[in-house]
C-alpha positions in Angstrom: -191.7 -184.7 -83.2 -191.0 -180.6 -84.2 -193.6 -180.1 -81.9 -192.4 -182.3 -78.6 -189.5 -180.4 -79.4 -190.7 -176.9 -79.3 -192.2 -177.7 -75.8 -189.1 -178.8 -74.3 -187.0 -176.0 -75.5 -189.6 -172.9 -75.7 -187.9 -170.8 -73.3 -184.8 -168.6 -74.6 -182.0 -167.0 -72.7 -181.3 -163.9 -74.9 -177.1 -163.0 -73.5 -176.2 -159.6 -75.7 -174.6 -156.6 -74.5 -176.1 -154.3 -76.9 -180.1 -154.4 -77.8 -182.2 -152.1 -79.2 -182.4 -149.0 -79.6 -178.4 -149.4 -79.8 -177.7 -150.8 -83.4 -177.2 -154.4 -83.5 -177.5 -157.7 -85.5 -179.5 -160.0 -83.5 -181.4 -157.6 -81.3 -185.7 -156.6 -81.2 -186.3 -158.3 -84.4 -184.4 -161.5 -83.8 -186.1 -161.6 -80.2 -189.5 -160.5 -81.4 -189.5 -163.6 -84.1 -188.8 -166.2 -81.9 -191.7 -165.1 -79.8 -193.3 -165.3 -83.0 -192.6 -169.0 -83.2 -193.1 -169.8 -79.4 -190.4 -169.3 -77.4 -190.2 -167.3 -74.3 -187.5 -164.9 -74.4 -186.1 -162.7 -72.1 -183.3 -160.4 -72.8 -180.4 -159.9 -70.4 -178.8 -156.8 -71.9 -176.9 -153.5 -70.5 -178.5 -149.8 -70.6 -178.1 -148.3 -74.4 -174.9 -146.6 -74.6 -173.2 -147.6 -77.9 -171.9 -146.3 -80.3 -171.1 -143.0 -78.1 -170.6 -143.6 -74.9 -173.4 -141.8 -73.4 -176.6 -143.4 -72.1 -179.7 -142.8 -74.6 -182.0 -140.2 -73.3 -184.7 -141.8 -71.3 -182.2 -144.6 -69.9 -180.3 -144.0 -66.7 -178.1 -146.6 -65.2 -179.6 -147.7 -62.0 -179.3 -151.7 -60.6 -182.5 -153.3 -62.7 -184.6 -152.7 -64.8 -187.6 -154.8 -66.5 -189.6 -153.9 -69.9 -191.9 -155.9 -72.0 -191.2 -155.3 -75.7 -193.7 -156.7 -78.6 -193.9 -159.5 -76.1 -190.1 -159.8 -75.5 -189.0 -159.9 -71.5 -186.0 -157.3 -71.6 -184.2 -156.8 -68.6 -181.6 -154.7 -68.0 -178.7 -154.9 -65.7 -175.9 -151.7 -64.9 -172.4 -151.3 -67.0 -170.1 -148.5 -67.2 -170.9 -146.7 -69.6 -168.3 -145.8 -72.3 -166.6 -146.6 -76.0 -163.1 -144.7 -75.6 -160.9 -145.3 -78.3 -158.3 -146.1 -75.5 -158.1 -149.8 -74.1 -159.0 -148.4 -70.2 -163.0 -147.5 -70.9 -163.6 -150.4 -73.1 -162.3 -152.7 -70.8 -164.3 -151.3 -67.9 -167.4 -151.2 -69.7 -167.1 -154.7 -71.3 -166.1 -155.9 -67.5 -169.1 -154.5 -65.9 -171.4 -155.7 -67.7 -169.8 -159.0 -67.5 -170.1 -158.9 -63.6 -173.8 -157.9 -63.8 -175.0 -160.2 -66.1 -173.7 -163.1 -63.8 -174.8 -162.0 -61.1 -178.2 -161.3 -62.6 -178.2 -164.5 -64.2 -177.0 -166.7 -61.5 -179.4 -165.5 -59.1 -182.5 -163.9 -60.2 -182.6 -165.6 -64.3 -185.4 -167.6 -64.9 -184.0 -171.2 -65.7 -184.1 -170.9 -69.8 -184.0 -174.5 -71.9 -181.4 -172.6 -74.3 -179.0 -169.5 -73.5 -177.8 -167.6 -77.0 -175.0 -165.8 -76.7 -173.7 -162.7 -78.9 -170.0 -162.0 -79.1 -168.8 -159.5 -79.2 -167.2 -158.2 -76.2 -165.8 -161.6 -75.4 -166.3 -161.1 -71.6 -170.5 -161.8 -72.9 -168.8 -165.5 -73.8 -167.1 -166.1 -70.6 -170.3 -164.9 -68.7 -172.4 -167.3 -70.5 -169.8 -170.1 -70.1 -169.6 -169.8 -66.3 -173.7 -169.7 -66.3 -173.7 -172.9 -68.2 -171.1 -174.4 -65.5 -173.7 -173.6 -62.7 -177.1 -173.8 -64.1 -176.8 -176.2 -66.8 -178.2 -174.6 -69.6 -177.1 -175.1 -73.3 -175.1 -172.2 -75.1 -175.1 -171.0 -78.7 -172.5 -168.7 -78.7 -172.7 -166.7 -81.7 -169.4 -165.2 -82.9 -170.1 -161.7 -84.6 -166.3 -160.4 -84.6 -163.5 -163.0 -84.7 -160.9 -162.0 -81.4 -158.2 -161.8 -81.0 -157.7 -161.1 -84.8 -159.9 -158.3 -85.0 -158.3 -156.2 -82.1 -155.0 -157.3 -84.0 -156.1 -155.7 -87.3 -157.9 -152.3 -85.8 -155.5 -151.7 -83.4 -157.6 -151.9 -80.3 -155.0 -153.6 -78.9 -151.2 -154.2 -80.3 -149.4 -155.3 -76.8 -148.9 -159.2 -78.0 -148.9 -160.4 -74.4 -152.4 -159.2 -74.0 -153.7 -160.3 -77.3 -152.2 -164.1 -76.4 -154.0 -163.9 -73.3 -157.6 -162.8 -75.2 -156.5 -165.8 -77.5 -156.5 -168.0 -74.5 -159.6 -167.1 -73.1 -161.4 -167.3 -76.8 -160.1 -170.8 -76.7 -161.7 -171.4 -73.2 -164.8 -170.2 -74.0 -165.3 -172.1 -77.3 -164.6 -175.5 -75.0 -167.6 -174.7 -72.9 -170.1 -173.8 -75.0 -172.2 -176.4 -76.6 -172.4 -174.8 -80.2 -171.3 -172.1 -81.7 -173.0 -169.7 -84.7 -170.6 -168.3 -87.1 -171.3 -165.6 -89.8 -169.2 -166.7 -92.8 -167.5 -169.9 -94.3 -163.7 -168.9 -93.4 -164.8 -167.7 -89.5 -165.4 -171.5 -89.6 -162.3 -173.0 -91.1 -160.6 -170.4 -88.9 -161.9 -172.1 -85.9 -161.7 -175.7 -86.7 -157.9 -174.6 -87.2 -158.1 -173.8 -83.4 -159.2 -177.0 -82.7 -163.1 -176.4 -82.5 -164.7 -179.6 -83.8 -166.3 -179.1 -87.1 -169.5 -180.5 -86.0 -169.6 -177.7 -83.1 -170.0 -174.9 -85.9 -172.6 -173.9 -88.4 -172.7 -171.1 -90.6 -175.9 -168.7 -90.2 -175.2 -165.6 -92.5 -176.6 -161.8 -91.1 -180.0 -160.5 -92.2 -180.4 -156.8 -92.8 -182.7 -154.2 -91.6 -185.4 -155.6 -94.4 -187.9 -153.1 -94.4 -185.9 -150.0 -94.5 -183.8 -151.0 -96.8 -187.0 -152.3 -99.3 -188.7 -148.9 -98.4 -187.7 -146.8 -101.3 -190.2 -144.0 -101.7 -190.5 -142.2 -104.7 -188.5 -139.1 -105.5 -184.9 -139.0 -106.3 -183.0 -138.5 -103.1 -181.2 -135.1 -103.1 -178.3 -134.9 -104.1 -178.3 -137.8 -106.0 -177.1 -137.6 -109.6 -180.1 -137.8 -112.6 -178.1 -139.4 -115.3 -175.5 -141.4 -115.9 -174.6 -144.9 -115.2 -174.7 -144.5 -111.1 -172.4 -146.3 -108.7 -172.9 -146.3 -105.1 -170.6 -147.1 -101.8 -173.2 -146.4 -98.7 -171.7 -146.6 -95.2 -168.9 -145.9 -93.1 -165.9 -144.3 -94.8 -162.5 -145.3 -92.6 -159.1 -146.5 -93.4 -160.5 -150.0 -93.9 -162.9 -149.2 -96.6 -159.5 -147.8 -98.4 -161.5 -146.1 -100.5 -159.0 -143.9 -102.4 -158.7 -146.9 -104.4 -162.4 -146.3 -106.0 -161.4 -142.9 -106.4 -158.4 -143.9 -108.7 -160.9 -146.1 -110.3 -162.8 -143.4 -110.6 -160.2 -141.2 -112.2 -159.8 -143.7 -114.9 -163.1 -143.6 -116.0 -163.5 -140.1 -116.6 -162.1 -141.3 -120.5 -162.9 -144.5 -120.3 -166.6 -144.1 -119.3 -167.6 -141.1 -118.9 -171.3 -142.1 -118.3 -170.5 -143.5 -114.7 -171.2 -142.0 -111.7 -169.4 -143.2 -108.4 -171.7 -141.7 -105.2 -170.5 -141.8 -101.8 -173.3 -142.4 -98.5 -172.1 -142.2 -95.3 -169.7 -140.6 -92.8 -166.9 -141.5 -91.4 -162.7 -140.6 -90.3 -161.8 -140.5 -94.1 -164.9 -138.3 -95.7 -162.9 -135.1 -95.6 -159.6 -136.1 -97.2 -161.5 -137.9 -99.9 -163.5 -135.5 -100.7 -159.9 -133.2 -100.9 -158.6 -135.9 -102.9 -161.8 -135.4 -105.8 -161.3 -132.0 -105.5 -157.7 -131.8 -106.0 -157.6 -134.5 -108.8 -161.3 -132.9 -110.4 -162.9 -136.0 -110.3 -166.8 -134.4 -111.8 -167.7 -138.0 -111.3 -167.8 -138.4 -107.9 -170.6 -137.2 -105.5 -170.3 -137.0 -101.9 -173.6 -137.2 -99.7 -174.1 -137.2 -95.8 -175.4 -139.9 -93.5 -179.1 -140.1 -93.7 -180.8 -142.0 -91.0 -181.6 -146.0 -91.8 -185.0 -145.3 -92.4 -184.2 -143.5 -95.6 -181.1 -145.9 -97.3 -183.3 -147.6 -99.3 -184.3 -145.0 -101.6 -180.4 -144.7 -102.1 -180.1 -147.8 -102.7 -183.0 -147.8 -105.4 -182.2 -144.9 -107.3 -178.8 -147.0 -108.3 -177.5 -148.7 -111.2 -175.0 -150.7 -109.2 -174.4 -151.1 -105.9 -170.1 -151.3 -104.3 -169.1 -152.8 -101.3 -165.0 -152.4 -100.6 -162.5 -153.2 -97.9 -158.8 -153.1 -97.7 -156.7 -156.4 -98.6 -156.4 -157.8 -95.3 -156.4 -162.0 -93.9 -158.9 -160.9 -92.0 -161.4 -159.3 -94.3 -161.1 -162.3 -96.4 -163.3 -164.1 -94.3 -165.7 -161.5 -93.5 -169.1 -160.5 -95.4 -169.9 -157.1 -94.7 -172.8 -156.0 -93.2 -173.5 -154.3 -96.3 -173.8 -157.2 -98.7 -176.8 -158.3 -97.3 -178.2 -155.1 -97.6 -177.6 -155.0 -100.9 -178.8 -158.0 -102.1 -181.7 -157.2 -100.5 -182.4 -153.6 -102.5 -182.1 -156.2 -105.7 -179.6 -154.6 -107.7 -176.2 -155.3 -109.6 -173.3 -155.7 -107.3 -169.9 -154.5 -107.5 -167.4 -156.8 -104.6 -164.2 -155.3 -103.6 -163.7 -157.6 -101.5 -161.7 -160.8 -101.7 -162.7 -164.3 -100.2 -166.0 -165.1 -98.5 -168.1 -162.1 -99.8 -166.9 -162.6 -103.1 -167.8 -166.3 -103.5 -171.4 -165.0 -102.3 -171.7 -162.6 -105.5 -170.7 -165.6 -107.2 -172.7 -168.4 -105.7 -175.6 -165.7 -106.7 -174.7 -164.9 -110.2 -175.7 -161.1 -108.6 -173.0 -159.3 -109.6 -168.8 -158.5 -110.5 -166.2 -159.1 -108.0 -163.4 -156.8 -108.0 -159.9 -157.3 -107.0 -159.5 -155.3 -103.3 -157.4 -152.1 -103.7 -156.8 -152.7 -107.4 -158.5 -149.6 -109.3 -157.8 -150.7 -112.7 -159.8 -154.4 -111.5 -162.9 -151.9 -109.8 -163.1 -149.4 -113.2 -163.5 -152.6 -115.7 -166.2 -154.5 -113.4 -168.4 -151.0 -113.7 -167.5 -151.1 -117.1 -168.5 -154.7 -117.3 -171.7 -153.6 -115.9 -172.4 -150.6 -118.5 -172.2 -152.4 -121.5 -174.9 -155.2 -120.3 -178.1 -154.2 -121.4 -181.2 -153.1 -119.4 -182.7 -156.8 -119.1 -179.3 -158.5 -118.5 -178.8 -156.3 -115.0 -182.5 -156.5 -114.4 -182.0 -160.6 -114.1 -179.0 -159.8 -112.2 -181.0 -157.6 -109.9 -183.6 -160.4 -109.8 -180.9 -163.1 -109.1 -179.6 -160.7 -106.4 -183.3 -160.4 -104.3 -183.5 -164.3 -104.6 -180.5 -165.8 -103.0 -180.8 -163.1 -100.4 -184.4 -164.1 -99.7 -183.5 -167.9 -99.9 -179.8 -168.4 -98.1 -179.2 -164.5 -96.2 -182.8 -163.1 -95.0 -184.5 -163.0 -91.7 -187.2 -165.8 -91.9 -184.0 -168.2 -93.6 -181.7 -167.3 -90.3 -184.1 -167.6 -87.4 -185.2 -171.1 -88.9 -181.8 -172.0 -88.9 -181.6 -171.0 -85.0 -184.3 -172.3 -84.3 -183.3 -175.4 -85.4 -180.2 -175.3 -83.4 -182.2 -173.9 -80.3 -184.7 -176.8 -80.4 -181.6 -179.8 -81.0 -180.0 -178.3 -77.9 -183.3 -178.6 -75.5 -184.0 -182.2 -76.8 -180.0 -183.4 -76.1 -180.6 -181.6 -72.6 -183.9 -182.9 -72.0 -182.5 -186.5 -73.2 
């Protein structure tokens, strides 16, 4: 039967503004894996301009053009290219690429058993939904960013007339499509609150970059504190990391435990005033390092004790697993979660780790306490646990078998 299946539905519509080289979740390595497992793919993606703006060197925007990647069909189709802060370049590059997809995939497509969809922008959704109305193909919409909440909470947008009107359209688009791919537990009870049916959703958690985070090397990292009892936060540093709550933390365990170390990865629009703020308040336990390129976080990640992932309290984050949990779990190590709801009940379900209270320092200092005094063995089975349920519920080869799955039901109901 898997087989019959596998014929009927072995040709995949790939629907994503961003692909590689631009950093993305489901992008080279989620296409190159189906082909792995038999599908056809092709890619209908824009020209590589995010996170800045500005087209990648060796990419200019012109009206097609076709590559073959590790066996992947990529085609790309023109945008505008831009990622202003302001609502006016957004809008006109989410729009664009909108319009080009259609057209490209209206008229020129090969007819795919299965189109996957990646949101965000939300104008990726409505594209795919008005393909599906004219060529009949199946839609896994896979929701990435939850809209119109998270333009709500970042402040892309704060005109409420305009954010009722992206809540409208969300609501359109999840009637159309046939299913829809959700990254954590509470993006689901968030939608069947909508009025999605339940049976429409399933939850697929996010891989990680798996070999560059296992790639470790050898040497300590420079930089990186030799002793002590090290705690590291690696990634972006901005307003919804509220990070100046670790730094409190931080302050209290100068007495309290003076062995711990709390190092800081990453960039970001908050770096420079916490780094003012451990200056100012003399915090010899805190370490500040620069952005180093993906290929080269692992041997961060290894040279750890602990590993702490934190994000303001917010309804919003409670139903959100950072990228950087995976990531974690992955490197196999202790983990520290400042973050309340979803992500925390994973560092639970895996016995991996402490959860912290978001924004409460005294709740962060005593789960790195709670950490110290368990002995080398007791975090090396916590590490252990960690690797496991990352490898078994969170990891590439468990995700693309769950899409696959769904990719494969679709075909058969449409082949039916």
């Amino acid at each position: 039967m898997e087989a019959v299946l596998t014929m009927m539905g072995n040709r995949v519509l790939l629907l994503t503004q961003w692909f590689d080289p631009e950093p993305t979740f489901k992008g080279l390595v989620f296409a190159r894996e189906l082909v792995k497992r038999g599908f056809e793919v092709e890619v209908i993606t824009g020209f590589p301009n995010y996170p800045g703006g500005k087209v990648y060197p060796g990419y200019r925007v012109k009206l097609i053009q076709k590559e073959v990647v590790d066996g992947v069909n990529v085609t790309r189709v023109p945008l505008y290219p831009s990622h202003d802060k302001g609502a006016k370049g957004r809008i006109l590059n989410y729009a664009s690429f909108a319009a080009s997809s259609l057209v490209y995939g209206l008229f020129f497509a090969r007819k795919a058993d299965v189109m996957y969809a990646y949101h965000p922008p939300l104008t990726v959704g409505v594209t795919a939904a008005l393909l599906r109305l004219f060529r009949r193909t199946p839609v896994v919409y896979d929701i990435q960013d939850m809209w119109p909440d998270t333009l709500r909470a970042t402040g892309m947008f704060s005109n409420e007339r305009a954010l009722k009107i992206v809540g409208a359209v969300c609501d359109w688009v999840y009637k159309r499509v046939d299913h829809i791919v959700v990254l954590s537990p509470g993006f689901r009870r968030l939608l069947i609150e909508r009025g999605v049916p339940s049976a429409k959703i399933d939850v697929i958690y996010n891989w990680c970059a798996e070999d560059s985070i296992t790639d470790r090397g050898g040497d300590l990292p420079a930089g990186f504190p030799a002793d002590g009892f090290r705690v590291l936060f690696a990634g972006n540093m901005g307003k919804a990391q509220a990070l100046p709550a670790v730094l409190e933390a931080a302050e209290m365990l100068l007495h309290e435990a003076p062995a711990a170390r709390f190092v800081f990865l990453g960039g970001g629009i908050e770096v420079d005033r916490l780094q003012e703020t451990a200056e100012r308040k003399r915090l010899g336990n805190v370490t500040f390092l620069p952005a180093v390129p993906m290929s080269e976080v692992g041997k961060y990640l290894g040279a750890a004790d602990a590993l702490l992932v934190h994000l303001k309290k917010d309804p919003l984050f409670r139903i959100t697993i950072p990228s950087k949990t995976q990531a974690y779990m992955a490197a196999g190590k202790p983990i520290i979660m400042g973050v309340d709801g979803d992500a925390a009940d994973l560092v639970r379900e895996g016995q991996c780790g402490y959860v912290a209270e978001s924004e409460n320092p005294r709740s962060i200092a005593d789960a790195v306490m709670a950490l110290m005094r368990l002995s080398v063995e007791q975090r090396e089975e916590m590490a252990n646990r960690s690797k496991t349920f990352y490898m078994e519920k969170l990891s590439l080869k468990a995700g693309v078998e769950a899409f696959v799955d769904i990719f494969q039901k679709m075909a058969a109901r449409r082949g039916a």
